[in-house]
C-alpha positions, -999 to 999 in steps of 0.1 A, spaced: 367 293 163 385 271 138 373 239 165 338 250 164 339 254 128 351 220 125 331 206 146 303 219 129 313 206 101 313 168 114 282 175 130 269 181 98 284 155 78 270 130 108 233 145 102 237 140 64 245 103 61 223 99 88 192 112 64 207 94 35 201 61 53 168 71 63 160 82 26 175 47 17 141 30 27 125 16 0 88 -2 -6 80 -38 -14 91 -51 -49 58 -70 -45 22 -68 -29 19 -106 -44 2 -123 -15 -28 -131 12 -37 -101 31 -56 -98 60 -79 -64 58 -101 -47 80 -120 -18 66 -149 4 82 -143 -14 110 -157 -44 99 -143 -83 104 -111 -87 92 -109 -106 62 -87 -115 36 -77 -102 -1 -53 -118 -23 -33 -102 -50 -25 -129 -75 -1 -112 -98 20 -83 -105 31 -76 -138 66 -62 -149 52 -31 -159 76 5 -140 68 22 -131 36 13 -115 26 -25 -123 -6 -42 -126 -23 -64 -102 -49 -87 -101 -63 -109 -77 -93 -113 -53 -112 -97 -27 -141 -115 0 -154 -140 7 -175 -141 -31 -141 -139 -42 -152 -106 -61 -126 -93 -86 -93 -74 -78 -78 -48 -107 -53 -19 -99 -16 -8 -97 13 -9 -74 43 18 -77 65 1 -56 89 38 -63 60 57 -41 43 27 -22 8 40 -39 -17 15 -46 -50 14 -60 -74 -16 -71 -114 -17 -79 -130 -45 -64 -154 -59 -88 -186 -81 -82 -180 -119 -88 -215 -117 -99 -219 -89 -123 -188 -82 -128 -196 -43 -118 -171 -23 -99 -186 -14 -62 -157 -2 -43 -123 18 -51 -95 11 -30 -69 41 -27 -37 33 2 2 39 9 24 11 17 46 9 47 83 3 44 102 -30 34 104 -52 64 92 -80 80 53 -72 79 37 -51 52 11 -23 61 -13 -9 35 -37 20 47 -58 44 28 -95 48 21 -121 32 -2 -151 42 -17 -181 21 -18 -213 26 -43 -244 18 -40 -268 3 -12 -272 20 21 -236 20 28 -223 43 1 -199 64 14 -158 69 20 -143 47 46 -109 39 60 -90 4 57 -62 -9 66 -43 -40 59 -10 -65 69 6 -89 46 31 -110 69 
């Protein structure tokens, strides 16, 4: 009885560090970069956050979005991976889709999936998106 106990035990200990490491992912310190999107199934095409600020614990970013080079706005929490940015016309300067996503993991590639919500036109609606930084 006393083995089994003890081996228990270890078999325990073993399953605890093991989910400790696992917990010990973390996200991005930065979504600073080019990224190649594709969302609602469309041609992929590329957004680029500009800057982060310092700001915890979520931090501003800016950049921009298409091929008008419409306006980026939002936040990044690298803590929870959550991300969030309006994409603004380059013309008016009036917001016409919200971008809501998760971020993978830290590691060699970046993911970002979520949806986004366009206004306006014959293609208002919720879609899906998702995106790679390398």
């Amino acid at each position: 009885m006393k083995k089994l106990l003890a081996l228990l035990a270890a078999s325990s200990i073993t399953t605890v560090m093991s989910a400790g490491a696992a917990m010990a992912q973390s996200y991005p310190a930065s979504v600073v970069g080019t990224w190649t999107i594709v969302a609602n199934n469309t041609q992929a095409f590329t957004f680029t956050v500009q800057s982060q600020s310092s700001d915890s614990p979520c931090a501003q970013i800016t950049g921009v979005i298409g091929a008008p080079n419409d306006g980026l706005a939002g936040y990044y929490c690298p803590a929870t991976g959550a991300v969030s940015f309006l994409r603004n016309s380059s013309n008016t300067g009036a917001t016409f889709q919200v971008y809501n996503g998760q971020l993978s993991f830290a590691g060699t590639e970046t993911y970002l999936t979520g949806s986004f919500t366009n206004y306006g036109g014959n293609n208002t609606g919720a879609f899906s998106f998702s995106a790679q930084l390398p």
